[in-house]
N, C-alpha and C positions, 0 to 999 in steps of 0.2 A: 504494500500500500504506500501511496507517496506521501511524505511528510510533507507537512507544511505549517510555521512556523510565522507568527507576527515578523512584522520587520522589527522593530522595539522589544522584542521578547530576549528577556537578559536568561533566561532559565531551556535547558531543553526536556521532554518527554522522563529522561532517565533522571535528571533532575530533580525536577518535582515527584517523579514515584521515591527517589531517595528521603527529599523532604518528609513525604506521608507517614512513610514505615522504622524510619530511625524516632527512635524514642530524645534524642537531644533537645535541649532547650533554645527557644526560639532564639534568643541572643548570640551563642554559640553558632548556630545554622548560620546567622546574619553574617557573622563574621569568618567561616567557614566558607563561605559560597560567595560572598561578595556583592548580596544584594542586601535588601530593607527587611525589618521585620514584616512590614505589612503584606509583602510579596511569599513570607514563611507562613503566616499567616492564613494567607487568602488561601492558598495550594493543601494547607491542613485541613481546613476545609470542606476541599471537594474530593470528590471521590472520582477522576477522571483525570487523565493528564493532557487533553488537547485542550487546544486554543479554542474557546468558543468565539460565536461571531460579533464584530464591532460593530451590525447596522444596531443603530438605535431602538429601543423597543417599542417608538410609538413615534410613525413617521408623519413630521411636519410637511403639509402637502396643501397645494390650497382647492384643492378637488374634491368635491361632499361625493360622499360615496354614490350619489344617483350618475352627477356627473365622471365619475371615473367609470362607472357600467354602461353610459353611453360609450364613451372613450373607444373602452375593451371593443363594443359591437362591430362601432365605424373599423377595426383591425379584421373580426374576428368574422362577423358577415359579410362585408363588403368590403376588407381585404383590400382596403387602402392605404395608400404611404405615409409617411408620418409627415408630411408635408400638406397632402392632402387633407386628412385631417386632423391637422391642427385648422386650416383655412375652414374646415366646420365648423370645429368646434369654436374657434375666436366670432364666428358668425350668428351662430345659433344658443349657446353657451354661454361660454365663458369669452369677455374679449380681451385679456390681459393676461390669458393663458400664454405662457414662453414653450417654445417648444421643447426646451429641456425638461420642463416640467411633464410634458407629455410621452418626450419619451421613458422621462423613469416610471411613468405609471402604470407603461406596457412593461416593463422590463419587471415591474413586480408580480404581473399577472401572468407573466411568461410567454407576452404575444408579440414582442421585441425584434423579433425574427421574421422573415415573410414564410408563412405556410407551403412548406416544398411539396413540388407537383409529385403524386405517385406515378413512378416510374415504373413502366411496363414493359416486363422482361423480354428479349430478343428472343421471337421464336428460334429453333433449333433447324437445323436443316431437315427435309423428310425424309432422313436415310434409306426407311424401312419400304418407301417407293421401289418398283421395278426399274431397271437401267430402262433410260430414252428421254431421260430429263434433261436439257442440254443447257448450255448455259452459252451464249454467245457475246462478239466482243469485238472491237476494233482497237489495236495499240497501237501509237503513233511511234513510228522507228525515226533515229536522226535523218537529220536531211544532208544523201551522200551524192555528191557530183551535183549538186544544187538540183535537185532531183528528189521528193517527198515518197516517201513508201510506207506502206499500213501490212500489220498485221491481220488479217480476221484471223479470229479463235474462236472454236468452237469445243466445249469440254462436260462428259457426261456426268452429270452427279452422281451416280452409284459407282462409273466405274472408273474414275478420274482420267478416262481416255482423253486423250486432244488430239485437235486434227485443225492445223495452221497452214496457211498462205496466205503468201505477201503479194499484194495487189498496190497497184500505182494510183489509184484512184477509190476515193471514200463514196461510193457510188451505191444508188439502190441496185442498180440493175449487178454491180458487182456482188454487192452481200446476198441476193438474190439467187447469181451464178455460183459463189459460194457457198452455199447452203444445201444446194442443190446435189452438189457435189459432195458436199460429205454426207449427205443419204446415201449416196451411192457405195459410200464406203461403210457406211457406219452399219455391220449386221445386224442389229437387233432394230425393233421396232420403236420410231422416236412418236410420242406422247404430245411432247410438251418441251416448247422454248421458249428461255429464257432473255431478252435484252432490256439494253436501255432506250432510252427515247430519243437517239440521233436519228438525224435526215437518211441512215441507209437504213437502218431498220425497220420503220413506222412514220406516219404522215400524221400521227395524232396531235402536234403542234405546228404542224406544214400548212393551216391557213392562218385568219384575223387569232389575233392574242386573246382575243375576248370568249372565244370559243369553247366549252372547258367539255372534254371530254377525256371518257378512260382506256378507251380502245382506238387503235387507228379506223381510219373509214375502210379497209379490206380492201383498199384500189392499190394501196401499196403492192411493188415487183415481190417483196419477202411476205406480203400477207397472202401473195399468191400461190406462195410458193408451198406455204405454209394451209392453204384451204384445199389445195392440189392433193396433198398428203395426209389430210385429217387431222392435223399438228394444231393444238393449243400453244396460240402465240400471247404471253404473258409480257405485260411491261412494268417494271420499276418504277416507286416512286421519282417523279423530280429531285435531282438533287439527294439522291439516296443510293450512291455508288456500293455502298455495303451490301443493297439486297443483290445484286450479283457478284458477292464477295468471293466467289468459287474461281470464277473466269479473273477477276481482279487478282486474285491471291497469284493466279498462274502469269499472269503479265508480270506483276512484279518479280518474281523469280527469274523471270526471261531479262527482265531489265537488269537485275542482279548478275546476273551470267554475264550480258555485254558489259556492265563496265569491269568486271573483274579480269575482261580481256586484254594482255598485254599492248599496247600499243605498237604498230608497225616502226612510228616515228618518221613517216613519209606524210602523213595528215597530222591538222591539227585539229585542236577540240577536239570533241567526243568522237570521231570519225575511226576505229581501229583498224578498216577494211582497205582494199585497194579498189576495189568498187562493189555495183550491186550483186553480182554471181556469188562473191567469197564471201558476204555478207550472207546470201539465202541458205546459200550451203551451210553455213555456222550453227542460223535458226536452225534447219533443220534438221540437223543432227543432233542439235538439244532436245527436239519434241520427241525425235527418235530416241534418243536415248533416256527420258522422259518417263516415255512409254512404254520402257523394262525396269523402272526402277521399283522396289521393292518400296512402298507408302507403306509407314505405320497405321496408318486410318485406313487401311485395307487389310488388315492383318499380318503385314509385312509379302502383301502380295504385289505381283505389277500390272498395272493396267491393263497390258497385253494378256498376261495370263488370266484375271478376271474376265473380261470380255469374251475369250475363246471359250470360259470353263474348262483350262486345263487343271490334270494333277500330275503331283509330282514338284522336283524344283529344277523347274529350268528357266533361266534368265532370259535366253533368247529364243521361249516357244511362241513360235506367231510371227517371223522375220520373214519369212516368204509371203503370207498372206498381206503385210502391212511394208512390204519393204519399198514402195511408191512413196509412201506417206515421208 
């Protein structure tokens, strides 16, 4: 337990128990210990050895108890600032109310504080889902030969598969042909996709600002592509990059990879490539290799092996069927 001690307190805890229980005379003690008799005294007394407390026992306040129950309300149901109301209270009230005064009056009643919003726990992902949950993505790669290139990503919830290319333009019709394309690859049957609300994915903010809807109008190239295929296309809140924290988590890690990449020392900046080919080639042989690694949140299995339902331990079961990727 943490001690805590008057500032002006000449005595400690072991102190005063010493005072209690020794049988010597208060004189003696005084001059023993180096304080007053009255301090031997007081401490014989009681039967406790902490400091009790210094607020006064009957607080000078210029608030009648009806006005301090107003006071507490304007906090406590209408959860106003003490700024706010005190400009009630000096109105309606009291007008010579300070607002020091009104703040100690919350502070006695313990409503001193603004009332903290209950915070609603982050659901969980739905693990216990079948594989076909996707989760898709565009990550902006540096700009090499003055020349912009994107990643799309596309990565299965259950089975942390991904399935990447780098396209030169942030295009519907691209994330659309991309899409496309990894159905064709992807064996199982997909559900359900995942994005944000950029211009390639959804047209749900594509007309007037004033418009508020939660789904794209379905004219979109990827909601086509997506109604084509029976695929529940899901969108993200605004400004709420965590709810496709799956696909995010896999960008960063890819981002991590390239700066960890030794520099050539031919480019400057971020640039470690000699152009775009030994750059694509790099991505993908991270997503390949990616894609045999043994995840702890798989049970130390790898993507490729979960997807195939292989058994056994083989790190590279599944390199012919995915060796395009």
């Amino acid at each position: 337990m943490e001690l805590r001690l008057h500032a002006n307190a000449r005595t400690t805890p072991a102190t005063r128990r010493y005072i209690q229980t020794c049988g010597k005379p208060v004189s003696e003690l005084s001059r023993e210990l180096g304080v007053s008799e009255v301090t031997i005294r007081r401490w014989r007394k009681r039967d406790h050895v902490e400091d009790r407390p210094h607020t006064p026992h009957t607080l000078k306040t210029s608030l009648s108890p009806v006005e301090e129950a107003l006071a507490v309300e304007l906090r406590t149901q209408l959860a106003l600032s003490l700024d706010d109301a005190l400009e009630v209270m000096r109105r309606c009230v009291k007008r010579d109310l300070s607002r020091a005064a009104l703040h100690r009056c919350w502070r006695r009643h313990g409503v001193s504080a603004r009332p903290g919003r209950e915070r609603v726990p982050s659901a969980a992902f739905e693990t216990d889902r079948p594989a076909g949950f996707i989760h898709v993505d565009v990550k902006y790669l540096t700009r090499l030969d003055k020349r912009r290139a994107y990643a799309f990503v596309a990565i299965d919830r259950a089975t942390r598969f991904v399935y990447l290319e780098i396209l030169y333009a942030r295009s519907a019709a691209n994330a659309a042909a991309f899409f496309e394309r990894f159905l064709a690859v992807f064996p199982l049957r997909v559900h359900t996709v995942l994005s944000d609300n950029g211009s390639e994915f959804t047209d749900r903010f594509g007309d007037a600002r004033w418009r508020k809807r939660t789904l794209g109008t379905g004219r979109h190239a990827f909601d086509q592509i997506c109604a084509a295929h029976a695929i529940r296309h899901r969108l993200t809140r605004p400004y709420r990059p965590q709810t496709n924290g799956m696909v995010e988590r896999f960008n960063r890690r890819l981002e991590d990879h390239l700066n960890a990449k030794t520099a050539n020392g031919r480019n400057q900046g971020k640039n470690c490539f000699d152009d775009h080919e030994q750059r694509n080639a790099y991505i993908r042989d991270f997503v390949e290799a990616y894609n045999r690694t043994r995840l702890r949140c798989l049970g130390y299995k790898s993507p490729i092996e979960l997807l195939n339902n292989l058994t056994g331990h083989n790190t590279f079961a599944g390199k012919e069927q995915f060796l395009a990727l």
